[in-house]
NUVOMI-410120 format. One record per residue (C-alpha): residue in one letter; x, y, z; residue number from 1. Coordinates in nm, 2 decimals. Layout:
% residues N
(drendren a (X Y Z) NUM)
...
***
This chain:
% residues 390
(drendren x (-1.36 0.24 -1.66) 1)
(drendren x (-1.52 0.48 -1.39) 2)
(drendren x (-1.68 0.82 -1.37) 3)
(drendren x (-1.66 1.07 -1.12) 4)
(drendren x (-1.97 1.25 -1.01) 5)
(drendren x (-2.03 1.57 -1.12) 6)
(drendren x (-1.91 1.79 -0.85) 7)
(drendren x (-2.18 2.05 -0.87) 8)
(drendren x (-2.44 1.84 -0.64) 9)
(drendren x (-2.40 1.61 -0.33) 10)
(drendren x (-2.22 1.30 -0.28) 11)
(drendren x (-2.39 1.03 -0.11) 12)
(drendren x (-2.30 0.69 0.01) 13)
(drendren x (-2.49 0.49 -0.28) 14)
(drendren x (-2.25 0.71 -0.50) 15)
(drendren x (-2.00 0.62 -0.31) 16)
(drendren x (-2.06 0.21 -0.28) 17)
(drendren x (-2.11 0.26 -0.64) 18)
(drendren x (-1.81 0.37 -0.74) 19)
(drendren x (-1.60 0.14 -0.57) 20)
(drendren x (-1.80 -0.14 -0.75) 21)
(drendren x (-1.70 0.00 -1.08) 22)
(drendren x (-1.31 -0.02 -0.99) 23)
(drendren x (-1.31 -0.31 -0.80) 24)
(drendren x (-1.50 -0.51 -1.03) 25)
(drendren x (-1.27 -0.44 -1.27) 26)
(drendren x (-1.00 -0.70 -1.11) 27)
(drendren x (-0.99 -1.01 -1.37) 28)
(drendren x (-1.23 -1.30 -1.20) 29)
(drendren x (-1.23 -1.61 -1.43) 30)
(drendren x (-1.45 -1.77 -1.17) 31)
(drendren x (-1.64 -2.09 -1.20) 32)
(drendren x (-1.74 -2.23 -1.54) 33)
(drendren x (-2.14 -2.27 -1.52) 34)
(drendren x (-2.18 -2.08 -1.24) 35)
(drendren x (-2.49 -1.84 -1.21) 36)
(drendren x (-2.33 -1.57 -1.02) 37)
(drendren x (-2.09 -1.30 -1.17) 38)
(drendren x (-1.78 -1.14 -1.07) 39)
(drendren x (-1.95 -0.81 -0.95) 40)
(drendren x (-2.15 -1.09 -0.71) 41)
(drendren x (-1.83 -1.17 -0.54) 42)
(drendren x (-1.59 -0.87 -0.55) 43)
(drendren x (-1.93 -0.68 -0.36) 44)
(drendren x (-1.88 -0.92 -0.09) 45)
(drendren x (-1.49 -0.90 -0.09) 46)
(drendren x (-1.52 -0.52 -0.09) 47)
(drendren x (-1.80 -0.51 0.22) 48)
(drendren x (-1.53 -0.73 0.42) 49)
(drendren x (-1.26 -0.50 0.34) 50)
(drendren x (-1.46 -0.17 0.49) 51)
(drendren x (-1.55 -0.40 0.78) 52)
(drendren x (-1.21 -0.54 0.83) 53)
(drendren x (-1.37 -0.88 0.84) 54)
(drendren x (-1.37 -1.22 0.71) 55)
(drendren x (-1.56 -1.35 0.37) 56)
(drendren x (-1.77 -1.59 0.61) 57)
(drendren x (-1.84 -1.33 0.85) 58)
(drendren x (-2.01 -1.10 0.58) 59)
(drendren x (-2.20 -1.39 0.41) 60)
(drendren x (-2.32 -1.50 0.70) 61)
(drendren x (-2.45 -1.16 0.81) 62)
(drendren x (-2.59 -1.02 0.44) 63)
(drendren x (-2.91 -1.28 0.33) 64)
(drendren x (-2.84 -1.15 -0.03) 65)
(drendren x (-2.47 -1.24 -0.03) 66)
(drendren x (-2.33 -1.59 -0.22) 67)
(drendren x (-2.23 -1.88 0.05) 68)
(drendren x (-1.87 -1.80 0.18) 69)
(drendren x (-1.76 -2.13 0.01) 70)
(drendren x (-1.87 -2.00 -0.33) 71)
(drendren x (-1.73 -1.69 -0.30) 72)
(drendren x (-1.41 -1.84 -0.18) 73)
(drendren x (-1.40 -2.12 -0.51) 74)
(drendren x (-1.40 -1.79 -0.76) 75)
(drendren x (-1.12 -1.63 -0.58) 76)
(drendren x (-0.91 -1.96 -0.57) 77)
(drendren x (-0.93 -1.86 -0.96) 78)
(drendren x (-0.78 -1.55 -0.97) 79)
(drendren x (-0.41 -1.52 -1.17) 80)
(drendren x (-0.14 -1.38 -1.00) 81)
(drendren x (-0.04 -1.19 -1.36) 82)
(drendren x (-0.35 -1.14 -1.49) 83)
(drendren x (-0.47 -0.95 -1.13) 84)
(drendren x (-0.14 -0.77 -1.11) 85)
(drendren x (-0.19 -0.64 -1.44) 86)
(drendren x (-0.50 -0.49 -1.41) 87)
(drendren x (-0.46 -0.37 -1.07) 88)
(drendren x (-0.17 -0.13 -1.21) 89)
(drendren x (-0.40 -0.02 -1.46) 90)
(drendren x (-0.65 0.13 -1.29) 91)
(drendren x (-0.39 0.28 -0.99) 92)
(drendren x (-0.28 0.51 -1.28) 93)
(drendren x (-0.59 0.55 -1.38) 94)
(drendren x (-0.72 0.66 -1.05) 95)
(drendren x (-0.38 0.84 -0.99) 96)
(drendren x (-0.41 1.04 -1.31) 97)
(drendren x (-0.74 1.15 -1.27) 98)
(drendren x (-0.61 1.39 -1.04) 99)
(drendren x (-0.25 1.46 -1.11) 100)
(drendren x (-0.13 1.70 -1.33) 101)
(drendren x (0.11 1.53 -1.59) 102)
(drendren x (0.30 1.83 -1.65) 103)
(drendren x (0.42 1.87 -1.30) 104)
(drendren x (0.79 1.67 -1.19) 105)
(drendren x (0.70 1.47 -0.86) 106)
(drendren x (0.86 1.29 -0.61) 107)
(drendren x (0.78 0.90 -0.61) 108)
(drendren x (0.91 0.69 -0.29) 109)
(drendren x (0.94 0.33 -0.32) 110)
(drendren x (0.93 0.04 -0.04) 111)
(drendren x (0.80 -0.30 0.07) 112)
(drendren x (0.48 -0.38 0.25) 113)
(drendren x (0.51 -0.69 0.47) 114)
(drendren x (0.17 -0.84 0.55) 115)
(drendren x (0.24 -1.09 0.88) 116)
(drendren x (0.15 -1.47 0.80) 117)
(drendren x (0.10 -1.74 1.04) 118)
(drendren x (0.14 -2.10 0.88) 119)
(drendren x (0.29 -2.26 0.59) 120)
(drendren x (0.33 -2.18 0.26) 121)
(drendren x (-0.02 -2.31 0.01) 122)
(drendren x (0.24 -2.44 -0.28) 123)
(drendren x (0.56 -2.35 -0.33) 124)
(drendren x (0.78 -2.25 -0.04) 125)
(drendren x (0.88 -1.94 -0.24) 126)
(drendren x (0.53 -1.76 -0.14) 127)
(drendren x (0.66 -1.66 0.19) 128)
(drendren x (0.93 -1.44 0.25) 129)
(drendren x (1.12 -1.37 0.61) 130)
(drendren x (1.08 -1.07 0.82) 131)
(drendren x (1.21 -0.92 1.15) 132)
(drendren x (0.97 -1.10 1.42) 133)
(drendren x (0.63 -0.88 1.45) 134)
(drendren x (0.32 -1.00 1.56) 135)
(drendren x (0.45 -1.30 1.68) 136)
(drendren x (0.60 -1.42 1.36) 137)
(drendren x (0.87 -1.39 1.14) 138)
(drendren x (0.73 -1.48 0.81) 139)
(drendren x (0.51 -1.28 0.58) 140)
(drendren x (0.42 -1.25 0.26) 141)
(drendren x (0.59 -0.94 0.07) 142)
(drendren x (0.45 -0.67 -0.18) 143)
(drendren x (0.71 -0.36 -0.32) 144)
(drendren x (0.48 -0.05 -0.38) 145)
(drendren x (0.55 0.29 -0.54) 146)
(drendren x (0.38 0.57 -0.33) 147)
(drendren x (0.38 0.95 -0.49) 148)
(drendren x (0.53 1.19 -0.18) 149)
(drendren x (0.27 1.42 -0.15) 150)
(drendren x (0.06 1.61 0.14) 151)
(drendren x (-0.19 1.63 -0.03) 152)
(drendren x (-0.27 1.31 -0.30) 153)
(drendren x (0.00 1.07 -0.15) 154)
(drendren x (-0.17 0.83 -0.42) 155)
(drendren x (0.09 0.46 -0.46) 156)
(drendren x (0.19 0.43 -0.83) 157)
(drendren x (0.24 0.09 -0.88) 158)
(drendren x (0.25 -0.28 -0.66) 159)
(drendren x (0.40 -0.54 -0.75) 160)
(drendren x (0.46 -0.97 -0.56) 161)
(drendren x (0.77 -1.04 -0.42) 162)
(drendren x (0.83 -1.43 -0.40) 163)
(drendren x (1.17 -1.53 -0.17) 164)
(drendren x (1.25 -1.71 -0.45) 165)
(drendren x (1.32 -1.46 -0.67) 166)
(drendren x (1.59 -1.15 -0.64) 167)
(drendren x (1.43 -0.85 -0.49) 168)
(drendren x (1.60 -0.59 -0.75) 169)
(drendren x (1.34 -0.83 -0.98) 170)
(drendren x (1.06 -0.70 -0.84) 171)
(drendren x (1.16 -0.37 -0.79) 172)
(drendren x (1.24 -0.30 -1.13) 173)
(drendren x (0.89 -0.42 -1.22) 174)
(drendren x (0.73 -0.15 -0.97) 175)
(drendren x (1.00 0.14 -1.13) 176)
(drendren x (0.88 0.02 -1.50) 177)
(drendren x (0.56 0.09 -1.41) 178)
(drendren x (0.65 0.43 -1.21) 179)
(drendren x (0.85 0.52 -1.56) 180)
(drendren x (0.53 0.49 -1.79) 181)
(drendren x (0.39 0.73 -1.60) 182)
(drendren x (0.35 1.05 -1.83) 183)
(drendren x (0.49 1.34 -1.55) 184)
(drendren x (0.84 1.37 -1.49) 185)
(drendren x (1.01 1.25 -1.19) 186)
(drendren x (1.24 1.47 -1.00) 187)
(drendren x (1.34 1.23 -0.66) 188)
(drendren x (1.34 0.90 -0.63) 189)
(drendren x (1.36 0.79 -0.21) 190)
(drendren x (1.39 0.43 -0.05) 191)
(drendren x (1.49 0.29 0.28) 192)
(drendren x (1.83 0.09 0.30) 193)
(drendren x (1.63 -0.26 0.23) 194)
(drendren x (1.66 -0.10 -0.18) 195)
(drendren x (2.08 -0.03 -0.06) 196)
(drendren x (2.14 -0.29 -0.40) 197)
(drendren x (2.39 -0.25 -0.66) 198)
(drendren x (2.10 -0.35 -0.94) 199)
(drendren x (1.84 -0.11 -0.80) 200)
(drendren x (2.06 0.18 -0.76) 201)
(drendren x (2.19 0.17 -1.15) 202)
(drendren x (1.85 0.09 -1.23) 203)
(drendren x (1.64 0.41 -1.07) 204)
(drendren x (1.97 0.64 -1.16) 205)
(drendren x (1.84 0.62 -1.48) 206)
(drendren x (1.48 0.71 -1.39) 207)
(drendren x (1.60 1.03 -1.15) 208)
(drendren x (1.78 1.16 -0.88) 209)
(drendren x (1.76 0.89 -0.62) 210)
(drendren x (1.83 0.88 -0.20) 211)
(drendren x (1.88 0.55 -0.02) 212)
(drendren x (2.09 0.52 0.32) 213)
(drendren x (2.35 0.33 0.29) 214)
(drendren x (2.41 -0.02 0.49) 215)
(drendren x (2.70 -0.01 0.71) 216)
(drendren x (2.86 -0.30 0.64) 217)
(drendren x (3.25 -0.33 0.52) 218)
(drendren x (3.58 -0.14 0.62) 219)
(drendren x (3.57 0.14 0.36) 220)
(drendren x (3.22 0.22 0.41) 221)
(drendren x (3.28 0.21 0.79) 222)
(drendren x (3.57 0.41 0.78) 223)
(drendren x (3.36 0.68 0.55) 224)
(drendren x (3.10 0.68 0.83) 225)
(drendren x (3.43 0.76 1.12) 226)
(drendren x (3.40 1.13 1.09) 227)
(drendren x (3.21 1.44 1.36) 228)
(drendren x (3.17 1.65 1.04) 229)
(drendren x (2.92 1.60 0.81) 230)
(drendren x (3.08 1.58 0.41) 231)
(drendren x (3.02 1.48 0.08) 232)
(drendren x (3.25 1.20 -0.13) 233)
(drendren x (3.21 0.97 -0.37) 234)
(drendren x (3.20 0.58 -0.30) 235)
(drendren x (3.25 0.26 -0.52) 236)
(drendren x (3.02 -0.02 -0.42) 237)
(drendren x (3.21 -0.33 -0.55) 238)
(drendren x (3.54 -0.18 -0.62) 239)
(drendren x (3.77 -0.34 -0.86) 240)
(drendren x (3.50 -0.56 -0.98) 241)
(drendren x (3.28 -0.62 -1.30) 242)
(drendren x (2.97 -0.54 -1.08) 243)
(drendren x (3.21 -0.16 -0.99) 244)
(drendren x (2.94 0.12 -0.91) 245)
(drendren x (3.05 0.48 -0.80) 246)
(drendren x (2.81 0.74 -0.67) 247)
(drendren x (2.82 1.05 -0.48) 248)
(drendren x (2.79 0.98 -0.08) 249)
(drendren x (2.64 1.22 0.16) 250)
(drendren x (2.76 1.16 0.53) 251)
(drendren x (2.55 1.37 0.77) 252)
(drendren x (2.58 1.42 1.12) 253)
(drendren x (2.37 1.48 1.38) 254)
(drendren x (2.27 1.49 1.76) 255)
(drendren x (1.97 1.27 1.93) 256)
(drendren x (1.92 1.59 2.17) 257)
(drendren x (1.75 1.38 2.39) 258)
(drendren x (1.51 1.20 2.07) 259)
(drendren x (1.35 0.87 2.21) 260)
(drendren x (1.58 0.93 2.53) 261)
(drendren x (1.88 0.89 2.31) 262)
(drendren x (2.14 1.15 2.31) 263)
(drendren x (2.50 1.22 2.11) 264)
(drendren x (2.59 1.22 1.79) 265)
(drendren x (2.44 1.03 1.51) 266)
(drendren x (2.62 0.96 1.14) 267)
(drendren x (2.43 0.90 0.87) 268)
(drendren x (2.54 0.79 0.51) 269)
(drendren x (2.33 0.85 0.21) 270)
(drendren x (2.36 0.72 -0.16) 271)
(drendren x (2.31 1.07 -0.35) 272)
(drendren x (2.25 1.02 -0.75) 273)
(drendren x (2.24 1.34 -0.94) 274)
(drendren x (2.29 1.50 -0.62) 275)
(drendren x (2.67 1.63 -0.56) 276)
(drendren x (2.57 1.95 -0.58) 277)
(drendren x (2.39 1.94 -0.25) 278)
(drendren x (2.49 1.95 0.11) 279)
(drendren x (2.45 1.60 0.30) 280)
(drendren x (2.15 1.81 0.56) 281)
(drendren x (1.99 1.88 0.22) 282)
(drendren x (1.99 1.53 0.14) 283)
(drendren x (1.90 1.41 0.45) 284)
(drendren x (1.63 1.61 0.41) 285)
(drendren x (1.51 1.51 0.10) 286)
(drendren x (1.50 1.17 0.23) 287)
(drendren x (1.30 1.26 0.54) 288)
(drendren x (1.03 1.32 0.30) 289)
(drendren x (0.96 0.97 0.24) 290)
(drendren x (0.80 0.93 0.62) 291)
(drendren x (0.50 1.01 0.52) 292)
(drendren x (0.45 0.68 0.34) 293)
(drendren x (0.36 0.52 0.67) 294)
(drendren x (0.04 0.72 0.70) 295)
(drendren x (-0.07 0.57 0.35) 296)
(drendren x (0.00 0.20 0.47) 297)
(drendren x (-0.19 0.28 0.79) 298)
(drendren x (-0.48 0.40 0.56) 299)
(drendren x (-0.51 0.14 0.34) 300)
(drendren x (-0.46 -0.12 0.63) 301)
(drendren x (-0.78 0.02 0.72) 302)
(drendren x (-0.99 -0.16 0.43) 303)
(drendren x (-0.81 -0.50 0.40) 304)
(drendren x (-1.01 -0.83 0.48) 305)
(drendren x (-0.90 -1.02 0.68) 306)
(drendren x (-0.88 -1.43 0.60) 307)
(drendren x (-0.70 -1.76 0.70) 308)
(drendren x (-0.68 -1.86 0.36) 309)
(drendren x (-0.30 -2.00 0.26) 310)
(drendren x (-0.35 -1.90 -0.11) 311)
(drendren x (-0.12 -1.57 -0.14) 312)
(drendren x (-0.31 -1.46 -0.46) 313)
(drendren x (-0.62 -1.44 -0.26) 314)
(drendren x (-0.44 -1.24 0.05) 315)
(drendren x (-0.25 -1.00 -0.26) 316)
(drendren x (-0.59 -0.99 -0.41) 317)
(drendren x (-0.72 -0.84 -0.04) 318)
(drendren x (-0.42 -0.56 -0.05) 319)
(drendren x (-0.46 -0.46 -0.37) 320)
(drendren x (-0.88 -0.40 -0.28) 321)
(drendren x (-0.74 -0.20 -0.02) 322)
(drendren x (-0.49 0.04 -0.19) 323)
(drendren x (-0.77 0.06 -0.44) 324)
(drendren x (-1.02 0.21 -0.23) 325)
(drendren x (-0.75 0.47 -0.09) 326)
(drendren x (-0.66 0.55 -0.41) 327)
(drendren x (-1.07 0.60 -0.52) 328)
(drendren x (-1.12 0.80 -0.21) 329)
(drendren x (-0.80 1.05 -0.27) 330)
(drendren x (-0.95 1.11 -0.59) 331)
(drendren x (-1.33 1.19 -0.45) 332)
(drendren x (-1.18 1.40 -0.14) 333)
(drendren x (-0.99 1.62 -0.46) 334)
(drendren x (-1.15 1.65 -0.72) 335)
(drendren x (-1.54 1.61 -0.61) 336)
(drendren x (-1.54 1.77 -0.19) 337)
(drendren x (-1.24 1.94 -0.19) 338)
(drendren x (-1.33 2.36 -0.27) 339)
(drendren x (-1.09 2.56 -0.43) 340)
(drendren x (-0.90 2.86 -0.29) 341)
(drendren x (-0.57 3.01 -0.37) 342)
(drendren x (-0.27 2.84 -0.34) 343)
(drendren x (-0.49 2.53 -0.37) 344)
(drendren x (-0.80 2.30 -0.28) 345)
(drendren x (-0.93 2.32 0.10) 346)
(drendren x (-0.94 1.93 0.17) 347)
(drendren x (-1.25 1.86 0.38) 348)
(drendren x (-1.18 1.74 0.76) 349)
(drendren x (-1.50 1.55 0.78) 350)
(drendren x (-1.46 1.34 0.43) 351)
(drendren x (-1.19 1.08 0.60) 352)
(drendren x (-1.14 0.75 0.50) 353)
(drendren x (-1.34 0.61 0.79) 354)
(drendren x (-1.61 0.83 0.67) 355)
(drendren x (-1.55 0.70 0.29) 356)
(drendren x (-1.59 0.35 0.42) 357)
(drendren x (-1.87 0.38 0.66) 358)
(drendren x (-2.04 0.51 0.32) 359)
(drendren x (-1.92 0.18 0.14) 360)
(drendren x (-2.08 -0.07 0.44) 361)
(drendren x (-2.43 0.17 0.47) 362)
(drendren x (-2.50 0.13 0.16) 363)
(drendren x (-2.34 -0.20 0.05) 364)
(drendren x (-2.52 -0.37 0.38) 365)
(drendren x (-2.86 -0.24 0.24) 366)
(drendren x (-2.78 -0.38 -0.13) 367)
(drendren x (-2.70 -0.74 0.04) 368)
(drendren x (-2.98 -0.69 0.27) 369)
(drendren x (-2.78 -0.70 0.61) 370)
(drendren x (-2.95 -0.93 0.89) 371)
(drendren x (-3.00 -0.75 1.22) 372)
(drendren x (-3.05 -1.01 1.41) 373)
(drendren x (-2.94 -1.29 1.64) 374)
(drendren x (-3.01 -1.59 1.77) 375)
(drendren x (-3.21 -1.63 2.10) 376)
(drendren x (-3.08 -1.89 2.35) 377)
(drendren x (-3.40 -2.06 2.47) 378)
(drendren x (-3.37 -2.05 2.80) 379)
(drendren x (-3.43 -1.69 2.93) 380)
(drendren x (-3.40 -1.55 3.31) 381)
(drendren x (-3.37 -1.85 3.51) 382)
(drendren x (-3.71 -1.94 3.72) 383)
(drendren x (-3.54 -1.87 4.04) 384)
(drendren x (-3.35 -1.53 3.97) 385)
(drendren x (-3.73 -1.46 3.84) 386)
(drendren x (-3.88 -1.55 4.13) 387)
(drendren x (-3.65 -1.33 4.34) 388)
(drendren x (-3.73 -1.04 4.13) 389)
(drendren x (-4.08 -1.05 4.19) 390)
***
């Protein structure tokens, strides 16, 4: 468990470092039977290579009081999939919960995070999953996440694996379990048309009103999408079959006006849950609030370590440290900088997440005593460009 600082003093970066120990090191190590180290040995290393974007060998190779990269590397190979997952879902409600108010309905936005992998799989083939080509490969290794649509504590929910072996409404439901033992209410539920799934759909229905575009694939959903004026319907995904699911569709239309140098019109379909008693714009707009998810994956990509190691619990292991230390920082920019005013707290400009990690390295580089220093190369100023000088 953590504690906040009292907010009545200053915050400084050992408070900081400190704090991030105490979550982090909560992650289940087994480690290495007979080993002198402990678990807060490592995860201190695997957090300073997170805030430094950097590899494990780079930062024990740089810190004289960090473990050997190998060693650190052996207790990590430990580390169970489950076990990590578990825990990892505990303390994101725990750090989401310390600052939301349970008695308030939110809306929760879920999606997948694609984290680009060159090579082969470690063990099983179903490790990797497939991707459209981006950064010069089309494989990567998958995680669904549960993100709360907020300005300002866009905190993620829940995480989950994704294996290509396994259905994708699998894994979603195990993020949307989680999101539904959360104790506020939920009022929206958004997704992009990857969740467009007969399973998922009947699945977050029950949790709240939900929004995913539809994929426009088939004749009767094509010919629902031939139309200049925007309308509301019903469709029935599956029709005439066991699997049969109806739901309110919202078709909007719209015009480029000269977006991206596109112009004309623009249809949009829009599975609508609970939601027939809107207009498709107003469902369109609800969905548009869901953009703002990509500002929380650019944050949290800014705290991930980077490695070449093929074990995908170790590289899940480096997400999950970074969505963990967004999370922890939300919380301290609330409920411990933030000043209050009416209609709300005055989030600080200066207290950003680069700030909130610089604090992290500072302090973390003088705990593992960082080595300024580098090798010399021998030789110096050759004796003729010396001689010329003179």
């Amino acid at each position: 468990m953590f504690t906040i600082p009292q907010p009545d003093g200053v915050l400084s970066d050992s408070d900081v470092k400190d704090l991030a120990k105490d979550v982090i090191c909560q992650l289940p190590l087994p480690g290495i039977e007979g080993s002198p180290l402990d678990p807060g040995e490592i995860w201190a290393v695997v957090i300073l290579a997170a805030v430094n974007q950097t590899s494990i060998w780079e930062t024990c190779k740089d810190n004289d009081n960090a473990p050997c990269d190998d060693t650190v590397m052996d207790w990590l190979h430990t580390l169970n999939r489950e076990w990590l997952e578990r825990v990892a879902n505990r303390l994101l409600m725990q750090l989401a919960m310390t600052i939301l108010d349970p008695d308030r309905s939110r809306i929760v936005s879920i999606d997948f995070v694609n984290n680009p992998y060159h090579g082969t799989y470690a063990d099983e083939e179903g490790e990797l999953c497939r991707m459209h080509a981006k950064d010069g490969t089309t494989t990567c290794h998958r995680y669904c996440t549960a993100y709360l649509v907020s300005n300002g504590k866009p905190v993620t929910l829940a995480m989950t694996y994704v294996r290509s072996d396994e259905k994708e409404a699998d894994a979603v439901e195990r993020v949307l379990d989680r999101v539904e033992a959360y104790p506020f209410e939920i009022d929206l539920l958004l997704a992009d048309r990857g969740f467009y799934n007969e399973r998922i759909l009947r699945r977050s229905r029950e949790i709240a009103a939900t929004v995913v575009p539809v994929q426009k694939k088939g004749k009767r959903m094509r010919k629902k999408l031939d139309t200049h004026c925007s309308y509301m319907t019903t469709y029935r995904m599956y029709k005439g079959r066991e699997r049969e699911l109806e739901f309110p569709l919202a078709v909007a239309v719209s015009y480029h006006a000269g977006d991206r140098g596109k112009s004309g019109e623009v249809v949009r379909g829009y599975v609508a849950c609970d939601l027939a008693d809107r207009t498709p714009k107003q469902v369109e707009r609800l969905y548009r609030k869901r953009s703002a998810i990509e500002t929380s994956y650019r944050v949290f990509r800014q705290a991930r370590a980077v490695t070449t190691t093929q074990d995908p619990i170790i590289r899940f292991a480096f997400v999950l440290v970074g969505f963990l230390l967004e999370n922890l920082w939300l919380v301290l920019r609330w409920a411990v900088v933030a000043r209050p005013r009416r209609g709300g707290r005055d989030l600080p400009e200066e207290f950003t997440f680069k700030t909130f990690s610089d604090w992290i390295r500072h302090a973390l580089e003088e705990e593992l005593e960082r080595t300024w220093e580098i090798e010399m190369n021998g030789v110096g100023v050759p004796e003729t460009y010396a001689s010329a000088a003179g």
